[in-house]
Backbone as CSV, one residue per row, in Angstrom:
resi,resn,N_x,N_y,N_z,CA_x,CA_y,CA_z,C_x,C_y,C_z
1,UNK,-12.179,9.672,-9.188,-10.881,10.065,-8.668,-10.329,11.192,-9.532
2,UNK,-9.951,12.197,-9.141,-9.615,13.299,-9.738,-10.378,13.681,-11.292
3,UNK,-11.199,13.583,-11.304,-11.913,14.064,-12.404,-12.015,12.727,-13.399
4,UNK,-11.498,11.390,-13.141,-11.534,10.752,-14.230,-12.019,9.210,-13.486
5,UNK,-13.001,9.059,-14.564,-14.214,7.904,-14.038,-13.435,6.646,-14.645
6,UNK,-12.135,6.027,-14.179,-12.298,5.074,-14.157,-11.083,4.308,-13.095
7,UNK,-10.980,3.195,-12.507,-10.728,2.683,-10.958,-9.099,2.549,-11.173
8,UNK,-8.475,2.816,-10.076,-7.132,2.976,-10.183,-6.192,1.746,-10.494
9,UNK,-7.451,0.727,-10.173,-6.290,-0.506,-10.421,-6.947,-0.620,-11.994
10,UNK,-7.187,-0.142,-12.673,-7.190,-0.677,-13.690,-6.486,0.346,-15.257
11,UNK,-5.709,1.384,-13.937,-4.691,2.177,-14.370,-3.294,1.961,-14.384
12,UNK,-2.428,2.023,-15.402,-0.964,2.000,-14.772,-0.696,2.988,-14.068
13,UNK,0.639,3.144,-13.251,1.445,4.424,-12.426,1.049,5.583,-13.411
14,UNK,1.947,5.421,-14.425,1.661,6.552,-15.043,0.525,7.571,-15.981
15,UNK,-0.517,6.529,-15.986,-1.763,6.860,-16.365,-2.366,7.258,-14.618
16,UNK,-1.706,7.466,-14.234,-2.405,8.216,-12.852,-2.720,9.524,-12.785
17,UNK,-3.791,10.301,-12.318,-3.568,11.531,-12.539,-2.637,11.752,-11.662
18,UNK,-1.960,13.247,-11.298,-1.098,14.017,-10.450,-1.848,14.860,-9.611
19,UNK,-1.089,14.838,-8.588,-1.720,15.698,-7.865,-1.831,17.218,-8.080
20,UNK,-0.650,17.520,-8.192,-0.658,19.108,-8.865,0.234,18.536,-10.534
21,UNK,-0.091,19.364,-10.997,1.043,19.257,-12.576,2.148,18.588,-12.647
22,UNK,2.933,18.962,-11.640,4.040,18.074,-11.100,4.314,17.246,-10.250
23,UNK,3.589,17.255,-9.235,3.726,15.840,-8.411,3.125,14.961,-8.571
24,UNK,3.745,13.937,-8.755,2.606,12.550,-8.831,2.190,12.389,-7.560
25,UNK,1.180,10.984,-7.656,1.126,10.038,-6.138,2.308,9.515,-6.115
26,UNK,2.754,9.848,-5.026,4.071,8.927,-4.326,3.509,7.260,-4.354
27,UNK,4.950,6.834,-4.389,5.042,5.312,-4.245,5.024,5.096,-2.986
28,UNK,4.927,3.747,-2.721,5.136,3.451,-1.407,6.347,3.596,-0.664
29,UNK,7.070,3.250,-1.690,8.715,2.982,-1.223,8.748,4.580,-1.285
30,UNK,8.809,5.830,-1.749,8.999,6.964,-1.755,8.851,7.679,-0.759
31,UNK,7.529,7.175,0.126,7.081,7.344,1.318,7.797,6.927,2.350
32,UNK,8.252,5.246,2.286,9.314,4.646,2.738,10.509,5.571,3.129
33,UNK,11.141,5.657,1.905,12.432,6.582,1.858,12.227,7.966,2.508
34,UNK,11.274,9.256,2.607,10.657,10.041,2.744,10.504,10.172,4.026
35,UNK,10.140,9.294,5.112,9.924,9.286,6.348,10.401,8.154,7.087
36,UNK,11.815,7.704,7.449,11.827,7.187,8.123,11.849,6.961,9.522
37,UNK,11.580,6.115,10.201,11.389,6.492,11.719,9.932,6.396,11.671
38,UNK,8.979,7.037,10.687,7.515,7.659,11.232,6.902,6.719,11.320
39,UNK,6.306,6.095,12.374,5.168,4.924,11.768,3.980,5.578,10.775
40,UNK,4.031,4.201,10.095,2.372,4.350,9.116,1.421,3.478,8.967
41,UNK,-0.062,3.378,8.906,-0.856,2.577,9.077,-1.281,2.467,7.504
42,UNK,-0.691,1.101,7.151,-1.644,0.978,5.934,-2.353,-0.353,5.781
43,UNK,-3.256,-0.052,5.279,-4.782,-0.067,4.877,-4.992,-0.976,3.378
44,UNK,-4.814,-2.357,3.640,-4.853,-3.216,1.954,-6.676,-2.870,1.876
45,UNK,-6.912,-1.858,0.657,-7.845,-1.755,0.014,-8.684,-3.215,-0.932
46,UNK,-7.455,-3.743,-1.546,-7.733,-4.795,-2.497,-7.288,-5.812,-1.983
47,UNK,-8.374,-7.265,-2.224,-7.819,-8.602,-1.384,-7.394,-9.031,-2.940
48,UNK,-5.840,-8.386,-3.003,-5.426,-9.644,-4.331,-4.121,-9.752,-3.519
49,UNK,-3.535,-11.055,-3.417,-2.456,-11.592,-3.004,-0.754,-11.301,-3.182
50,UNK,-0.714,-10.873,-4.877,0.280,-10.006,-5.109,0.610,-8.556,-4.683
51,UNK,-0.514,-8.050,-4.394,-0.608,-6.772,-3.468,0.075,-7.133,-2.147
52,UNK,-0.712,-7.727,-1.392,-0.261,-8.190,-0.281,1.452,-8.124,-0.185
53,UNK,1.755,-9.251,-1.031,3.168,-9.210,-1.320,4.044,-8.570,-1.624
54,UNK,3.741,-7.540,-2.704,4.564,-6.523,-3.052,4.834,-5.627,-1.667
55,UNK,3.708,-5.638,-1.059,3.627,-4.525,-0.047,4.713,-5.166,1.721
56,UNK,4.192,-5.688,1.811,5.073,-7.120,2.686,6.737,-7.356,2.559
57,UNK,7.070,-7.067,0.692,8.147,-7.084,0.278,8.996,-5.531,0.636
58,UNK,8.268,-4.557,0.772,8.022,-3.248,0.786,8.713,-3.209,2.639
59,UNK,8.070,-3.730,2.921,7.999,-3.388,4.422,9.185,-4.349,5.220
60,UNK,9.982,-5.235,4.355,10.587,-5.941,5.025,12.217,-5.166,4.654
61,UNK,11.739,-4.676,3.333,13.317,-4.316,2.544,13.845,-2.990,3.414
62,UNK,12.784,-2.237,3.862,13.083,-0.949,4.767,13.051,-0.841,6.360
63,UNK,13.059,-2.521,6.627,12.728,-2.745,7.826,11.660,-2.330,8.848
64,UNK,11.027,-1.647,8.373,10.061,-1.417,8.893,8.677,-2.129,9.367
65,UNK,9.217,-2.902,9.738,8.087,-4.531,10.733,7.679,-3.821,12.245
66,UNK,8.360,-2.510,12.260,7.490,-2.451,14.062,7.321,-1.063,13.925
67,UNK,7.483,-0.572,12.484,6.769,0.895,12.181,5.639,0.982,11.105
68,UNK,5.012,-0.327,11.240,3.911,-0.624,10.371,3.091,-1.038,11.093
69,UNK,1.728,-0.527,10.823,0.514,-1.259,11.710,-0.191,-1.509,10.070
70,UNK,-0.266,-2.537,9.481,-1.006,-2.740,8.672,-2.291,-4.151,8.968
71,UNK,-3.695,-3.740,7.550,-4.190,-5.051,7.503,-5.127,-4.366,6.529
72,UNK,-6.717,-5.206,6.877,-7.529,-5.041,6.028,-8.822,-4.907,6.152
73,UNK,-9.636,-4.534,6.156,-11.288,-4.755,6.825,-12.024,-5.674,5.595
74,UNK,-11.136,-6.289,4.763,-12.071,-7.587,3.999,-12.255,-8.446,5.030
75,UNK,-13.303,-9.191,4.076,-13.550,-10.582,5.032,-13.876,-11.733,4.936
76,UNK,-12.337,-11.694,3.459,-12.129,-12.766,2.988,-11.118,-13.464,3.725
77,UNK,-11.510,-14.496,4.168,-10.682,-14.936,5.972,-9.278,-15.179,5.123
78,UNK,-9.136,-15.998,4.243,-7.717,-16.266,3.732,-6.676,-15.398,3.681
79,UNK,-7.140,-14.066,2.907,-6.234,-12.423,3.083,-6.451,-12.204,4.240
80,UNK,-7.390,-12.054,4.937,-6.990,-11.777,6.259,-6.287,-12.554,7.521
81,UNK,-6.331,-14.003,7.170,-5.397,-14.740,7.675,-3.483,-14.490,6.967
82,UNK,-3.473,-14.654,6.017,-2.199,-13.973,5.362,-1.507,-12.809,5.861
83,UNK,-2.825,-11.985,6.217,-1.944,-10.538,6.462,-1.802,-10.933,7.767
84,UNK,-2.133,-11.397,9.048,-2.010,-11.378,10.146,-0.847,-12.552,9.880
85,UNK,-0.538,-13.570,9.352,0.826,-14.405,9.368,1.895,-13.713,9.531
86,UNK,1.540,-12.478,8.426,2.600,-11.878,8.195,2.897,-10.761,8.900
87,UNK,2.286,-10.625,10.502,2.527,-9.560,11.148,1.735,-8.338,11.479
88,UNK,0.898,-8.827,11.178,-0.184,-7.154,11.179,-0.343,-6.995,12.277
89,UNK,-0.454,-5.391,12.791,-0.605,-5.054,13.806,-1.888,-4.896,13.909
């Protein structure tokens, strides 16, 4: 990922690289704030449960439950039962 060999979750935010010098990766919520109205499809990369949640927490605080198509292509049935409880489109 950007020139540096090692996996993002095992980076903090700010040990992230940037995209240019000055912009970071946007947050979720930044994106949130950033576009509202737009739908967005996201995509849980990682089956860890606090993810799930944070993100869930994410999507409820901006209301955005019918401008989200989210889930996961794991197929670990439990996360993928979770995410569909919780609405996935």
């Amino acid at each position: 990922m950007f020139g540096v060999d090692q996996r993002i979750r095992d980076l903090t935010y700010k040990e992230l690289p940037r995209i240019t010098p000055t912009d970071p990766i946007p947050l979720l919520e930044d994106v949130f704030k950033a576009c509202p109205g737009i739908p967005i499809n996201i995509d849980i990369k990682a089956a860890y449960p606090h993810l799930l949640e944070q993100v869930y927490t994410l999507i409820k605080a901006y209301k955005r439950e019918k401008l989200i198509i989210w889930g996961t292509g794991f197929t670990t049935q439990a996360f993928s039962d979770e995410v569909q409880r919780r609405g996935a489109q």
